[in-house]
C-alpha positions as a printed NumPy array, in Angstrom:
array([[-15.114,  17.665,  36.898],
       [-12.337,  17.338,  34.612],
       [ -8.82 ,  16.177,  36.007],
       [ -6.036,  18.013,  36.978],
       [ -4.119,  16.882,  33.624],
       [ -6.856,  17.779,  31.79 ],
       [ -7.589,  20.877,  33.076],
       [ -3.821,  21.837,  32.297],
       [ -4.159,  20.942,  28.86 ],
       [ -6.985,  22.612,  28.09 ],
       [ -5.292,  25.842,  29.519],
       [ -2.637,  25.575,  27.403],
       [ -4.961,  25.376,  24.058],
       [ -7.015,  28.146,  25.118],
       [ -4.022,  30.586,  25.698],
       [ -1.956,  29.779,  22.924],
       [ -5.716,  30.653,  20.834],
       [ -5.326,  27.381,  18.365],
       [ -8.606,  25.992,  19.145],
       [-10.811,  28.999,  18.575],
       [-13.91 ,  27.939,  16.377],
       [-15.988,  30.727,  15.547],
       [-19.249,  28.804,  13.914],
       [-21.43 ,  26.997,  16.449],
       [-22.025,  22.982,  15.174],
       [-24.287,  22.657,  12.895],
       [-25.36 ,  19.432,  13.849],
       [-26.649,  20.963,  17.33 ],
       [-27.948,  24.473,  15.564],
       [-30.458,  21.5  ,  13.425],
       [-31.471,  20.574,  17.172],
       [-32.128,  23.096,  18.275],
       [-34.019,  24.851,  15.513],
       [-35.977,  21.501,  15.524],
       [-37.28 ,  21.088,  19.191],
       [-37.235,  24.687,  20.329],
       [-38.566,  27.863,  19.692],
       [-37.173,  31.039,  19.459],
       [-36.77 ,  33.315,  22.261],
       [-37.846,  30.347,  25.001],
       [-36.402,  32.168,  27.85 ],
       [-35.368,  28.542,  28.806],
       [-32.798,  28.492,  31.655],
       [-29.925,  26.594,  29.661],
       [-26.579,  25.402,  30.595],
       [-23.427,  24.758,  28.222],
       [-21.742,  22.64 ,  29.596],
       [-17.893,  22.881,  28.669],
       [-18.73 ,  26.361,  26.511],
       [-15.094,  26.539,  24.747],
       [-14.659,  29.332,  23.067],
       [-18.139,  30.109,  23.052],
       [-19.215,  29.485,  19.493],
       [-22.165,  26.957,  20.123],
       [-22.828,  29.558,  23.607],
       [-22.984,  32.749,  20.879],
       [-26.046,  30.935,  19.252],
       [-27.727,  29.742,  21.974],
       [-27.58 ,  32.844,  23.605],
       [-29.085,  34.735,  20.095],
       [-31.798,  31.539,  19.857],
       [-33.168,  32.73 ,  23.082],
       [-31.951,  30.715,  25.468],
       [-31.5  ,  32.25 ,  29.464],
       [-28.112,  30.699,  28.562],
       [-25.131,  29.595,  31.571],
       [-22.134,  28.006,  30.93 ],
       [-19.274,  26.125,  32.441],
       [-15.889,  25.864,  31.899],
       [-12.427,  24.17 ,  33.592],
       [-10.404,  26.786,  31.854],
       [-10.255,  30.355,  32.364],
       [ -8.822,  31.594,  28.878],
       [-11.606,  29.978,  27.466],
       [-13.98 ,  31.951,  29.557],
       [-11.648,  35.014,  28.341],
       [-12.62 ,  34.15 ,  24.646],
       [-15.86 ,  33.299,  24.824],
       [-16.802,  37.093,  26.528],
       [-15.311,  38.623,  23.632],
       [-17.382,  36.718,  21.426],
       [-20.917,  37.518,  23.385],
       [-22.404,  40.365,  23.432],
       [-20.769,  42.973,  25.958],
       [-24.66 ,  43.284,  27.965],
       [-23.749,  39.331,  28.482],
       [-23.526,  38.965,  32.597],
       [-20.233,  37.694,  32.464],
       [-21.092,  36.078,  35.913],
       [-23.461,  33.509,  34.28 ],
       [-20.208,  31.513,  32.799],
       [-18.57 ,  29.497,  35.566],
       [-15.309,  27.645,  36.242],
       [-15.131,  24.224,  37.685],
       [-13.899,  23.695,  41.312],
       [-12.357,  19.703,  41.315],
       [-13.829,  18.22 ,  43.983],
       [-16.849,  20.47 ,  44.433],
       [-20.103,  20.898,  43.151],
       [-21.276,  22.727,  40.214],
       [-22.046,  26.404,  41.37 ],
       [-26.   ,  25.733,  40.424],
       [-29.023,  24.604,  42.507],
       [-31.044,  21.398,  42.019],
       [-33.441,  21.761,  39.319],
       [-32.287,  24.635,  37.89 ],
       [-32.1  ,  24.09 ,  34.004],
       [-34.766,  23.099,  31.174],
       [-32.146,  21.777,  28.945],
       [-28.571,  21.236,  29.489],
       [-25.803,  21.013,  26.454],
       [-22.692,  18.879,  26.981],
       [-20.883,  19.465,  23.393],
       [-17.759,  17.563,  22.542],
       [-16.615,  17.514,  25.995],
       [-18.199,  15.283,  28.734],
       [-15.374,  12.162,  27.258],
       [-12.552,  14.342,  28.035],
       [-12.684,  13.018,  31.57 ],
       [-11.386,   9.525,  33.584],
       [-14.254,   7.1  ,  34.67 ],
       [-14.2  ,   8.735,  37.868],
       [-14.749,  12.318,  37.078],
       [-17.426,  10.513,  34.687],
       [-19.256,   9.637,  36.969],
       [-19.389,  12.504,  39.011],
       [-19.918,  14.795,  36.14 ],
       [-23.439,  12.527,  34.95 ],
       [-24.979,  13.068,  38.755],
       [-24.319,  16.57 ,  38.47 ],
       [-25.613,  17.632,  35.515],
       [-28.732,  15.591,  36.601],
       [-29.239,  17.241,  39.811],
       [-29.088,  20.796,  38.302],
       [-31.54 ,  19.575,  35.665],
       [-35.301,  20.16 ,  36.415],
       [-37.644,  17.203,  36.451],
       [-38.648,  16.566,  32.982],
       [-35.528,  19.25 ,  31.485],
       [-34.137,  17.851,  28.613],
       [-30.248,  17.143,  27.393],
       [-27.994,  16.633,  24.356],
       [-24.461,  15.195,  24.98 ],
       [-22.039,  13.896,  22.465],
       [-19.193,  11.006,  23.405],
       [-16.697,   9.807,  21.36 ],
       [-16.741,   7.042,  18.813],
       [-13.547,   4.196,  18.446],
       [-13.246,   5.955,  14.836],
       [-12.904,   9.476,  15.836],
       [ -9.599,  11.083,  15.511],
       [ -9.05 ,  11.124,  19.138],
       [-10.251,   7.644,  20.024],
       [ -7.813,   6.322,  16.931],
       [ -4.485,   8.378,  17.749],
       [ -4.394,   7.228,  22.09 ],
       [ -3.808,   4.432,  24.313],
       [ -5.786,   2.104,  26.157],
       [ -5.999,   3.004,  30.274],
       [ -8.662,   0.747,  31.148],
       [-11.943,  -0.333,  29.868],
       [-13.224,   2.667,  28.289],
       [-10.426,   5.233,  28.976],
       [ -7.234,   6.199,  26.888],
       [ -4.751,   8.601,  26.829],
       [ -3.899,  10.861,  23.869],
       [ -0.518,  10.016,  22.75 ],
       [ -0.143,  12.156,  19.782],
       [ -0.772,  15.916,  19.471],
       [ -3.726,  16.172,  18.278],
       [ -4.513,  20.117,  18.651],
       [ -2.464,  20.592,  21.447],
       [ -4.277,  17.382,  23.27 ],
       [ -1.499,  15.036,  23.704],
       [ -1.671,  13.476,  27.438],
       [ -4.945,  14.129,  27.928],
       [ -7.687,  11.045,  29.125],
       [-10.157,  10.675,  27.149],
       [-13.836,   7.913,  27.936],
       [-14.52 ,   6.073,  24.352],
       [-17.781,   4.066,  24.442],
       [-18.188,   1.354,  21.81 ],
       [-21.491,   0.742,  21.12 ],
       [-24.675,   1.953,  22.38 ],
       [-25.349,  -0.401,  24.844],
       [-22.512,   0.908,  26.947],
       [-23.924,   4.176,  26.847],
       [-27.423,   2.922,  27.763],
       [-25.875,   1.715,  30.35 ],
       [-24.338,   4.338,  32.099],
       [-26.705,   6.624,  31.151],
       [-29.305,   4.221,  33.132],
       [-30.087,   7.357,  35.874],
       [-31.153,   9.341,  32.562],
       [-35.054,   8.893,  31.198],
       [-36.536,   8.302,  27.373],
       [-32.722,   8.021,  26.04 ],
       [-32.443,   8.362,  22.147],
       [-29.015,   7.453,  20.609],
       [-27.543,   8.502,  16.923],
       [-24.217,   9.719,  15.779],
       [-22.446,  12.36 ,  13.29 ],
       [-19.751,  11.488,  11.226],
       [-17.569,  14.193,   9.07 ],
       [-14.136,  13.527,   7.059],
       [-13.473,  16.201,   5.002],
       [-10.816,  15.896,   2.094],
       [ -7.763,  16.974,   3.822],
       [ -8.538,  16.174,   7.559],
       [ -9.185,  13.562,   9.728],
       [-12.222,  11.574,  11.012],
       [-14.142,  13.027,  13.66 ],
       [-17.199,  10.699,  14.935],
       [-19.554,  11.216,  17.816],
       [-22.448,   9.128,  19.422],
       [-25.466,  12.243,  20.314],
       [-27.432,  11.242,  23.749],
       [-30.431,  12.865,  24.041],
       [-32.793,  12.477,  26.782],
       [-34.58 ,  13.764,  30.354],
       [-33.972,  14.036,  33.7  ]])
């Protein structure tokens, strides 16, 4: 659902390797651990799988695990990462202007890590109604968005209410639109088609680096 621009950029990262993270998030592994069990079977989707370090752990949790992707050297590194009996034909790559490659109702639970901002309003949009019609009734999701303090959010440009533009190279990310919410009352309310919402955030700075700072959406379909 990502743009064009976007889709480019992310290209670029993935083959030049300088983005590879090879520990899933802890913050999501504490989610997990907390609300699922072990070897679920669940159908899952990652949503934006990267590299595939948060996709290698779901996958070993238990999870019936898919995943989706705009770039196809990420899809490259993730593989290598999984375990070769992974069906490499479970990880997909976005088509603009099309549908996700899923059926209604087709996942219990639905990650969108670090990823669903990196889009325009628009694509937004778009991308919220179809990760909702691919999740079951009653399937559960965790999304993170990012905060006015994160690195990302501090280092780009205003393009209209909630989007901006990267203008410094930020891990290869300079050009690319990113959605910034404010408080949680702008997520509650485009997050309106979305049932028993619960908002928090995670905050690191580490000596050395910069602030990274994302709102976690968790809810139903």
């Amino acid at each position: 659902m990502a743009s064009k621009v976007n889709q480019n950029i992310w290209e670029s990262i993935y083959a030049a390797n300088s983005f590879d993270i090879s520990f899933p998030n802890e913050t999501l592994v504490r989610y997990i651990f907390h609300f699922f069990k072990k070897n679920n079977g669940l159908k899952l989707l990652d949503y934006g799988f990267g590299t595939g370090n948060n996709l290698k752990f779901l996958v070993e949790f238990g999870f019936d695990a898919y995943g989706m992707e705009i770039a196809e050297n990420a899809k490259k590194i993730a593989l290598r990462k999984l375990n070769p009996n992974f069906d490499a034909a479970k990880l997909k790559i976005a088509d603009e202007g099309k549908q996700m490659p899923f059926s209604d109702n087709f996942f219990d639970m639905i990650v969108a890590w670090g990823v669903l901002y990196y889009n325009s309003e628009k694509n937004f949009v778009k991308a919220l109604f179809e990760l909702k019609r691919t999740l079951k009734s009653g399937g559960k999701f965790i999304f993170t968005l990012c905060r006015p303090d994160d690195v990302a959010s501090v280092n780009s440009e205003g393009i209209s209410a909630r989007e901006r533009r990267i203008i410094k190279p930020i891990s290869g990310q300079q050009g690319a639109t990113i959605m910034v919410f404010e408080n949680e009352e702008q997520i509650k309310s485009r997050f309106s088609l979305f049932n028993n919402l619960e908002i928090g955030y995670y905050e690191s700075k580490l000596p050395g680096s910069a602030v990274s700072s994302h709102w976690i959406i968790c809810g139903e379909e």
